[in-house]
C-alpha positions in Angstrom: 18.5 -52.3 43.3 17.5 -49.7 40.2 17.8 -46.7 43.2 21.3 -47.7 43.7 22.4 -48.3 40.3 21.2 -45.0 39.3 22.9 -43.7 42.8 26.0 -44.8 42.0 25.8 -43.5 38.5 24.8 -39.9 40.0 28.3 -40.0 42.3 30.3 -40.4 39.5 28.8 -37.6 37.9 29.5 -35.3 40.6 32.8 -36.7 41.2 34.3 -35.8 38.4 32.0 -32.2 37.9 33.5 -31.3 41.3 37.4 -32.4 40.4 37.0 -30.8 36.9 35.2 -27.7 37.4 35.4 -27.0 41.4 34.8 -23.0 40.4 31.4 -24.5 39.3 30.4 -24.5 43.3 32.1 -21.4 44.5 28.7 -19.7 45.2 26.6 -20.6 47.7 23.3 -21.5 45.5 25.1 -24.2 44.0 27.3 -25.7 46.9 23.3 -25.3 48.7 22.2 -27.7 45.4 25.2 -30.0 45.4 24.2 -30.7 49.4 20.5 -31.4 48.5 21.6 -34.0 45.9 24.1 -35.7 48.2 21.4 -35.8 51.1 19.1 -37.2 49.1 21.7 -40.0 48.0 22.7 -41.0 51.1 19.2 -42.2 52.0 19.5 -44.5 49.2 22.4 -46.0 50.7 21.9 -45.5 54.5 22.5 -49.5 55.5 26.4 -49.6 55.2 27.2 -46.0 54.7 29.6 -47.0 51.5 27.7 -44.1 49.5 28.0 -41.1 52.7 31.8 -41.9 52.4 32.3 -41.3 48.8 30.2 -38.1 49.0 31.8 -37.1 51.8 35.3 -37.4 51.0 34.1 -35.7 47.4 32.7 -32.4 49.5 35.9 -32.3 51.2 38.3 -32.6 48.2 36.0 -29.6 46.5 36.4 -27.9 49.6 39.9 -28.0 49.6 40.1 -27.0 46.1 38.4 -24.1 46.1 40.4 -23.0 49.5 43.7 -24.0 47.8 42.7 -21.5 44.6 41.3 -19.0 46.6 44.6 -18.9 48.4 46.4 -18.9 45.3 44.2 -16.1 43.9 44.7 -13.6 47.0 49.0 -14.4 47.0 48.2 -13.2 42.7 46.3 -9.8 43.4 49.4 -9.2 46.1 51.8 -9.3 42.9 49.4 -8.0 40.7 49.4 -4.1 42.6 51.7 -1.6 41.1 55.1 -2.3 41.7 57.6 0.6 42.5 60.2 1.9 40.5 62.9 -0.7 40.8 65.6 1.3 38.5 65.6 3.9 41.6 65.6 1.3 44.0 69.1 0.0 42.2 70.3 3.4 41.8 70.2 4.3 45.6 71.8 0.8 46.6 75.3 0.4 46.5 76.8 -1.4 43.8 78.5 -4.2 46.2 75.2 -5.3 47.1 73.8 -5.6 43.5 74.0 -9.4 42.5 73.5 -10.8 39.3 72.1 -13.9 38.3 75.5 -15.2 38.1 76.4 -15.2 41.7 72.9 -16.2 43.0 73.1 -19.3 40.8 75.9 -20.2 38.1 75.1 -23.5 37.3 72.7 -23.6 33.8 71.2 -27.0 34.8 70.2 -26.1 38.3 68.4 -23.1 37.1 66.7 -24.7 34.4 65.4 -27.0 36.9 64.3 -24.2 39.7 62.8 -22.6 36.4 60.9 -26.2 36.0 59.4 -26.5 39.4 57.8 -22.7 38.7 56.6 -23.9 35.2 55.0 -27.1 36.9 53.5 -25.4 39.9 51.7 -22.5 37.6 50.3 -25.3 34.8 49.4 -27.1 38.0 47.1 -24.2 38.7 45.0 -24.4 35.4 42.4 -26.2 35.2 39.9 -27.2 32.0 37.3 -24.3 33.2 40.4 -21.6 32.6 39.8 -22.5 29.3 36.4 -23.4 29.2 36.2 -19.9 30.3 37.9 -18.6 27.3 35.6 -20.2 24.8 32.9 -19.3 25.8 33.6 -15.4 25.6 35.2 -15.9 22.0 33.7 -14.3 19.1 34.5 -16.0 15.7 32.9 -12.7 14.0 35.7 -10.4 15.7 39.0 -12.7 14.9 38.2 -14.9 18.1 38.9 -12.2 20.5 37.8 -12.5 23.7 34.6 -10.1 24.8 34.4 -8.1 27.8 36.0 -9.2 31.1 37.1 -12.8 31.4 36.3 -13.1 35.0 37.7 -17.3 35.8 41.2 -17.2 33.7 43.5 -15.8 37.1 45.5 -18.9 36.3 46.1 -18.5 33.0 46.9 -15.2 33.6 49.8 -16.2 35.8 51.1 -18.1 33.4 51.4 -15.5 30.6 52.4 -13.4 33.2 55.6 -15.6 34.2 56.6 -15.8 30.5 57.1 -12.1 30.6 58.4 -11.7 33.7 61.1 -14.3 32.6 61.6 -12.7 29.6 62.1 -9.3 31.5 64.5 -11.0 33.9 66.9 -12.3 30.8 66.8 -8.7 29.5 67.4 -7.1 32.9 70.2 -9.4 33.2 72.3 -9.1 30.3 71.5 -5.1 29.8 72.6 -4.2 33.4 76.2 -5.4 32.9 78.3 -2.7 31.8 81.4 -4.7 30.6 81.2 -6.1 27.2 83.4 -9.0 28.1 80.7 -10.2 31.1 77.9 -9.0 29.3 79.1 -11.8 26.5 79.3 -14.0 29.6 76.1 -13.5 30.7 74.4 -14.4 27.3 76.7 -17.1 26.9 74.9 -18.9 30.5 71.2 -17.8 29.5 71.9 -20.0 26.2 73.1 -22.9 28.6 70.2 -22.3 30.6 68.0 -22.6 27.4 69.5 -25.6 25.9 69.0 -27.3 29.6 65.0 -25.7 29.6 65.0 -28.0 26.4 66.5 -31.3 27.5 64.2 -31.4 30.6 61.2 -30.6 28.1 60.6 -27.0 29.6 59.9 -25.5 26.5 57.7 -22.3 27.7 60.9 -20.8 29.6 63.6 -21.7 26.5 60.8 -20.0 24.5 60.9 -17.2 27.3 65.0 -16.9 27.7 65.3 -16.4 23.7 
């Protein structure tokens, strides 16, 4: 009775290590370790097979995990190669086929929502060892900046990246209209576009737009 108490008391240990800090297992010597422990569990529990479930479903939620972020992290080092010169690329197209933000989406409420869903889908994507990561390279002796290479914070990353790529895009957008009178129009929407950011509670792209 003690060996399953204590059991059950070691899955929810690893339960919630392996849904917190997935990264934690990424290498082999400590996915090796995690399968020792679970082994070694399972015996304790081997009459109705309540305990192989739980440990099995948990290995295959951490396994998922780290595939979905590994996935996540090859799609970021595609974006993260040098991009080409995109003022040549719009000097060579023709101007009929240079659209604005205007006549891909006019509507201030529907792209504060699509700006929403990619706010929501990057925050999904950090997770408390991104910033576990972070403070454990801080140095309170050099203003809390970070030392050396901050190997685990991809995610947050992506994130601080999409606030300037946002920020780029409202610049882009309002500087590449020539007319005064649309260029007035154009500032006019990305204020719209804020105010909506705010009402839905999106406040890292209003922050962005302005």
């Amino acid at each position: 009775a003690k060996l399953k108490s204590f059991a059950a008391k070691i899955i929810q240990l690893l339960k919630e290590w392996t849904e917190t800090f997935p990264y934690d297992f990424q290498d082999e010597k400590s996915m090796k370790e995690l399968k020792e422990i679970a082994h070694r569990i399972t015996q304790c529990d081997e009459e109705n097979g309540t305990v192989k479930k739980i440990i099995s479903q948990m290995t295959q939620n951490l396994l998922m995990a780290l595939s979905a972020r590994s996935q996540y992290q090859e799609i970021r080092e595609k974006f993260r190669q040098p991009a080409t010169d995109k003022g040549t690329i719009l000097k060579t197209k023709p101007q009929s086929t240079q659209k604005d933000i205007l006549s891909v989406c006019c509507d201030p409420l529907i792209l504060a929502q699509q700006l929403t869903y990619i706010e929501l889908e990057r925050v999904s994507n950090i997770y408390p060892e991104d910033l576990m990561q972070i403070v454990s390279h801080m140095d309170s002796l050099d203003n809390h900046k970070c030392r050396g290479d901050v190997t685990k914070t991809y995610n947050l990353e992506a994130y601080d990246n999409w606030f300037n790529c946002l920020s780029m895009l409202v610049a882009t957008e309002i500087c590449r209209v020539v007319k005064k009178k649309q260029r007035t129009r154009m500032v006019e929407f990305f204020i719209d576009v804020a105010r909506e950011c705010f009402n839905i509670g999106n406040f890292n792209s209003m922050m962005a737009i302005i």
